[in-house]
C-alpha positions as CSV (number, residue, x, y, z in Angstrom):
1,X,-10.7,-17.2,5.9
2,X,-9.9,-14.3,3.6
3,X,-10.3,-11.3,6.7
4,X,-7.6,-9.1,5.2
5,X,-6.8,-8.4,1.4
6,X,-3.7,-6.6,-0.1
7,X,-4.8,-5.8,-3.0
8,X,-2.0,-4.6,-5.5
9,X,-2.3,-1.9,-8.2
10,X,0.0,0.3,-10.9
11,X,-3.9,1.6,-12.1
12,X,-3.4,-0.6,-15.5
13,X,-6.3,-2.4,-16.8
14,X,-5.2,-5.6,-15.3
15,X,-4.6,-4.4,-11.9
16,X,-8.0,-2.9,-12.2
17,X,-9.5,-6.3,-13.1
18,X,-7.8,-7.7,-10.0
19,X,-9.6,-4.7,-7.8
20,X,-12.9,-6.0,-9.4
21,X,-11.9,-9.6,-8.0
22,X,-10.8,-8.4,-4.9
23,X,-14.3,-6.1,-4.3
24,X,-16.2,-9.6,-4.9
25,X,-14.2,-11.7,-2.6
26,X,-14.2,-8.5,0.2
27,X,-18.1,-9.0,-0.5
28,X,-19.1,-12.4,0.4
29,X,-15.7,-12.6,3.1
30,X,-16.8,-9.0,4.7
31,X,-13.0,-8.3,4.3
32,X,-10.6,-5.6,5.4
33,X,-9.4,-4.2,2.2
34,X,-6.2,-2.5,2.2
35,X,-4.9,-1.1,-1.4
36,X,-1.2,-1.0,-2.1
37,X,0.3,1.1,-4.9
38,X,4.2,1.1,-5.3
39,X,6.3,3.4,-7.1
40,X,9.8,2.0,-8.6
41,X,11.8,5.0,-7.9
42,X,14.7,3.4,-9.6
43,X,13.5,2.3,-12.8
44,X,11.5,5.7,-13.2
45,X,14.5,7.5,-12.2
46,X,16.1,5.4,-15.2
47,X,13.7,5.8,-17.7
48,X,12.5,9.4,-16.8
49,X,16.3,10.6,-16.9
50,X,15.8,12.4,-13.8
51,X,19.1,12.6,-12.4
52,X,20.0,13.7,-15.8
53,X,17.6,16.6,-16.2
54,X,18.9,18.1,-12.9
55,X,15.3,17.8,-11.1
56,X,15.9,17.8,-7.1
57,X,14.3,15.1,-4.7
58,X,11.4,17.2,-3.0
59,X,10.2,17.6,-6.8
60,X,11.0,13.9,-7.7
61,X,8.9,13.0,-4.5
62,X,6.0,15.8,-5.8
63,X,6.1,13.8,-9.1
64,X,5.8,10.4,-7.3
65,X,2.8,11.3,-5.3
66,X,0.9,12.5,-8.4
67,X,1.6,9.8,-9.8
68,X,0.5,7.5,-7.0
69,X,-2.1,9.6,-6.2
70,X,-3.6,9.1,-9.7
71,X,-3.2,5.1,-9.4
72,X,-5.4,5.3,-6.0
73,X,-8.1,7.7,-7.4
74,X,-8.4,4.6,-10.6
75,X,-8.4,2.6,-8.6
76,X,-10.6,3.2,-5.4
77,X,-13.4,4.1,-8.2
78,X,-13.6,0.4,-8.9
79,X,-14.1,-0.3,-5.1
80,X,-16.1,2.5,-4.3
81,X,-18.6,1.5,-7.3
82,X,-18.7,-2.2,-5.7
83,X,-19.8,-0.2,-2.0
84,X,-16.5,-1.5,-0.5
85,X,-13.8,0.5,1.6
86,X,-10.2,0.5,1.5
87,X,-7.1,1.7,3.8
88,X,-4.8,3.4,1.5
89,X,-1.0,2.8,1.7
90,X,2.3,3.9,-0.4
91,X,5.2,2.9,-1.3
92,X,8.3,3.6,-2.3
93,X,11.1,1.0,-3.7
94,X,11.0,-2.3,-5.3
95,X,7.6,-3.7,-5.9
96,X,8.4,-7.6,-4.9
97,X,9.5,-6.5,-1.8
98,X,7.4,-3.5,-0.8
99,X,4.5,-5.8,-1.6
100,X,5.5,-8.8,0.7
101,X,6.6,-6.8,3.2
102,X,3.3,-4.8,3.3
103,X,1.7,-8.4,3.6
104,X,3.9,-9.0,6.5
105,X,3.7,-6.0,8.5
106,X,-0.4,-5.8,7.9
107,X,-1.0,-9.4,8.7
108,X,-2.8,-10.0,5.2
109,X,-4.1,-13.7,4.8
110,X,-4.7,-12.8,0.5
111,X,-3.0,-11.2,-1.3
112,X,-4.7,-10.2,-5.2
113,X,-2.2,-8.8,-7.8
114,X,-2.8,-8.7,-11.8
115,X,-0.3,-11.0,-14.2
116,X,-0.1,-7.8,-16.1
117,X,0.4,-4.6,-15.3
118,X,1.6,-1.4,-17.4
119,X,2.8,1.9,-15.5
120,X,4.0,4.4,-17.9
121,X,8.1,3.0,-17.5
122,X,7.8,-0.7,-17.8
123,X,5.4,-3.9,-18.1
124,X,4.7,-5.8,-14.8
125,X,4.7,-9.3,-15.9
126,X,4.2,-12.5,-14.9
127,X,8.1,-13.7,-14.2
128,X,8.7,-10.3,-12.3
129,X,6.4,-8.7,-9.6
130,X,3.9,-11.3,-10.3
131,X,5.8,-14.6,-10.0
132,X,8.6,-12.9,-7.4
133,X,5.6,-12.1,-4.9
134,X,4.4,-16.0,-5.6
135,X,7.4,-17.4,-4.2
136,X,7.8,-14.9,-1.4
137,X,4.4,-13.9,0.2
138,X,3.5,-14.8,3.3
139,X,0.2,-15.6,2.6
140,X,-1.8,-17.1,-0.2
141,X,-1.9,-15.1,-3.7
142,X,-4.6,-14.4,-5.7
143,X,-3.1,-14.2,-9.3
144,X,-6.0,-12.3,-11.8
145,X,-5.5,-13.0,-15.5
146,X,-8.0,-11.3,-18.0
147,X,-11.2,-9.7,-17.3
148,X,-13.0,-10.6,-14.1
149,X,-16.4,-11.2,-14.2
150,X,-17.5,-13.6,-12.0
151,X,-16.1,-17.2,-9.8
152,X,-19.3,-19.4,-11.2
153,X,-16.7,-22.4,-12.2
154,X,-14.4,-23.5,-10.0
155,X,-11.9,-26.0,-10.6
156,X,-9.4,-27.5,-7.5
157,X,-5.9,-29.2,-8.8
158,X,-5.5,-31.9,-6.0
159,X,-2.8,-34.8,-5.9
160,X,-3.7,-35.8,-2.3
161,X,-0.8,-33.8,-0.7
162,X,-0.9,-31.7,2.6
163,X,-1.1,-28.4,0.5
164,X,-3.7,-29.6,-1.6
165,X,-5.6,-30.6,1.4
166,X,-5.2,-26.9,2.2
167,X,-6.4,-25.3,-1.4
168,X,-9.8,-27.6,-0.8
169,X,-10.4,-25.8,2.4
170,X,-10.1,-22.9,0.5
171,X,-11.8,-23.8,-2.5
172,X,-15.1,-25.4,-0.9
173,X,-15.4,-22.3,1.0
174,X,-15.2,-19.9,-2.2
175,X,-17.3,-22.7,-4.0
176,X,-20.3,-22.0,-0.5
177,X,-19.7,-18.0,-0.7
178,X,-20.3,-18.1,-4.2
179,X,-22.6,-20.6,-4.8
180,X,-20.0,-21.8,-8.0
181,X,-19.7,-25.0,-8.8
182,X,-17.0,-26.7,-8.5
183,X,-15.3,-29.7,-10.2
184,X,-11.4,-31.8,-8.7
185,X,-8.7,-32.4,-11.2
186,X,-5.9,-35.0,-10.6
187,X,-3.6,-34.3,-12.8
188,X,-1.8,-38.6,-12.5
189,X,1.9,-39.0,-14.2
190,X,2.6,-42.9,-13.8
191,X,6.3,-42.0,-12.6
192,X,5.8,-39.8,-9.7
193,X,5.1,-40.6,-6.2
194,X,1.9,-39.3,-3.7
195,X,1.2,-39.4,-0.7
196,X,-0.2,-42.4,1.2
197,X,-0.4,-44.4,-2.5
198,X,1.1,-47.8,-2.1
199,X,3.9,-48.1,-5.2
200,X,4.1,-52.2,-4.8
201,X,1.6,-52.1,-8.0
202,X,3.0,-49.8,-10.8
203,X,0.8,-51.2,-13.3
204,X,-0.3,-47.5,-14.2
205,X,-4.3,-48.3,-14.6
206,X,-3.5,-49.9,-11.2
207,X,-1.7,-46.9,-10.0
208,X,-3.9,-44.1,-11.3
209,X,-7.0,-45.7,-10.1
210,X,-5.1,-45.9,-6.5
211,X,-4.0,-42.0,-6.9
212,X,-7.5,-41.3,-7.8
213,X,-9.3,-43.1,-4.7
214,X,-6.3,-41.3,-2.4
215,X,-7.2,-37.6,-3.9
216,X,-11.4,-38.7,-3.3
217,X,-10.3,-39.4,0.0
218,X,-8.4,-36.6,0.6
219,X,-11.6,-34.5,0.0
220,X,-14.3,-36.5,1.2
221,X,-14.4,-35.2,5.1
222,X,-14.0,-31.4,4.0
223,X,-16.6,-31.4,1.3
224,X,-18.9,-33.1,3.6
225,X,-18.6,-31.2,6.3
226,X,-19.3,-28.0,4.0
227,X,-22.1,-29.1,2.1
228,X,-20.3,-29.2,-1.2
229,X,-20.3,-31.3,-3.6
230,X,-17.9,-32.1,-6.9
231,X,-17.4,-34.2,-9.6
232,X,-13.3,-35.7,-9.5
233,X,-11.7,-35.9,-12.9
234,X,-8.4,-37.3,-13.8
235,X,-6.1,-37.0,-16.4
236,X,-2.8,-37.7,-17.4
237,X,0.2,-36.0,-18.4
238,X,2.2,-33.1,-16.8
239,X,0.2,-31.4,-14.5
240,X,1.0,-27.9,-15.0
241,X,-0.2,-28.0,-19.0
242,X,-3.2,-30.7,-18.4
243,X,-4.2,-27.9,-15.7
244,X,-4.4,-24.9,-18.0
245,X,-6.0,-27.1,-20.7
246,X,-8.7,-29.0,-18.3
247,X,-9.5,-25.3,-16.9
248,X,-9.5,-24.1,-20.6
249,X,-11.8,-26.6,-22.1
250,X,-14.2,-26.0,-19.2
251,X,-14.3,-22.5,-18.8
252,X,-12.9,-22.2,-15.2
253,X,-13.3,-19.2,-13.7
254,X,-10.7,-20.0,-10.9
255,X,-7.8,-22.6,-10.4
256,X,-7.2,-23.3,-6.8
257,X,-4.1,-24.9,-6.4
258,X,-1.4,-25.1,-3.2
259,X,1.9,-23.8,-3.0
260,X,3.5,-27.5,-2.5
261,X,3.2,-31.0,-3.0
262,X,4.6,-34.0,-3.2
263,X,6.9,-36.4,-5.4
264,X,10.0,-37.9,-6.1
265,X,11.7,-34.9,-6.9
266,X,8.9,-32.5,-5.2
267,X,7.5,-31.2,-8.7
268,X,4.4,-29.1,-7.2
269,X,7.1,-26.7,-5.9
270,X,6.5,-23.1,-6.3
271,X,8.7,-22.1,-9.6
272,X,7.2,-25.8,-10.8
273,X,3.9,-26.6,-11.9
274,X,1.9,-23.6,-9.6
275,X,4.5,-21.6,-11.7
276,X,3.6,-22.3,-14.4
277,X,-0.2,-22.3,-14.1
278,X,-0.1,-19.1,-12.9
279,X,1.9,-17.9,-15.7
280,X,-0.2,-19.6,-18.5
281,X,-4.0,-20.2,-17.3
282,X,-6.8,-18.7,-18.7
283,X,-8.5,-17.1,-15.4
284,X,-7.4,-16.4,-12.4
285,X,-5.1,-18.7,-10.1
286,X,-5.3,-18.7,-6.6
287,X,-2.1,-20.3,-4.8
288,X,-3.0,-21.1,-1.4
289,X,-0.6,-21.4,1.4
């Protein structure tokens, strides 16, 4: 499943975290591991005052690969310590795009960024490289939030949809590699519409019990087929908040989620609730696609 990751890094502390992640994951998956840093030219032309101080390109461009060359030597340490390889690559430009397009042109199927990262001009966060690379990579996005340590608890947000049907794929596979357990949340709002739930009934015990049995169903073949099992829990209120909390209260060590479901006005669109769980959980998110 995960063959190829592009694994993201300005050397801060959080990108390092998300190398830990990504060493694990290249672990149990036997991975390719190919390790991206990019330099903003722009905004440390801006903040360095180069153009200002007079300093010509060839030394701009002797500055840049220090400075990328320092990122690489942080952060290969972290992946050399865990016994895992990596093909070096570097960029120059914007960070969303360098990144996405890197995941294109390398045929990546993961991609693992930090929410948080800290180069010596400007913070990296989450609503920037993080969330622009959400709603633009190719592939799905590993999202690593606080220190990594290991993917013992792992919790599934399901509503029954085609993508959610895809993040269980995903999740009972990370739940076998790493022997975790793992536990389904449906997070049920009595106004919004899923997938193959009948609305004739809209008595909401009615309806919620209806939205659970379709979200069991949904996982029953898959988790069967792997081996796995999981408890289901539902809850309700907006999914995006009942999501973080559920994951909080429980200690997840990893939200699996797809990019896109289903509704009325299609609320599990990226920039929605997978958003806004990326932005605001407590561990790591993985957005499947």
């Amino acid at each position: 499943m995960f063959t190829k990751l592009l694994v993201c890094s300005d050397g801060s502390e959080q990108a390092l975290q998300a190398t830990r992640a990504a060493a694990d994951v290249a672990a149990k998956f036997g991975s390719d591991v190919l390790l991206l840093n990019v330099f903003d030219d722009t905004v440390a032309a801006s903040h360095l005052g180069i153009w200002e101080l007079g300093l010509d390109r060839a030394a701009f461009l002797r500055y840049i690969a220090a400075a990328q060359q320092e990122v690489e030597d942080r952060t290969s340490a972290v992946l050399h310590q865990a016994g895992i390889d990596a093909t070096l690559l570097r960029q120059i430009g914007h960070p969303v795009d360098s990144i996405v397009s890197a995941a294109k042109i390398r045929n990546a199927d993961l991609i693992i960024i930090g929410s948080r990262g800290l180069n010596r001009w400007k913070s990296l966060l989450l609503g920037s490289v993080s969330s622009g690379v959400l709603h633009h990579a190719p592939c799905s996005v590993l999202v690593v939030r606080g220190p990594h340590t290991a993917f013992d608890r792992i919790l599934l947000a399901s509503d029954g949809s085609q993508g959610a049907c895809e993040a269980t794929i995903a999740a009972a596979t990370l739940t076998r590699k790493f022997g975790a357990e793992l536990t389904v949340l449906n997070a049920f709002e009595p106004l919004r519409s899923y997938p193959s739930v009948s609305t004739d009934v809209l008595d909401p015990e009615v309806y919620s019990w209806r939205v659970r049995e379709a979200v069991k169903k949904s996982l029953e073949d898959t988790l069967h087929e792997m081996g796995i099992t999981a408890g289901l829990e539902q809850v309700e209120g907006a999914p995006a908040e009942m999501i973080v909390r559920f994951a909080a209260d429980n200690r997840s060590d990893l939200i699996v989620m797809g990019s896109r479901g289903h509704g009325a006005f299609k609320s599990l669109v990226l920039g929605s609730v997978s958003d806004r769980v990326a932005r605001h959980a407590p561990c790591p998110v993985l957005i499947v696609r």
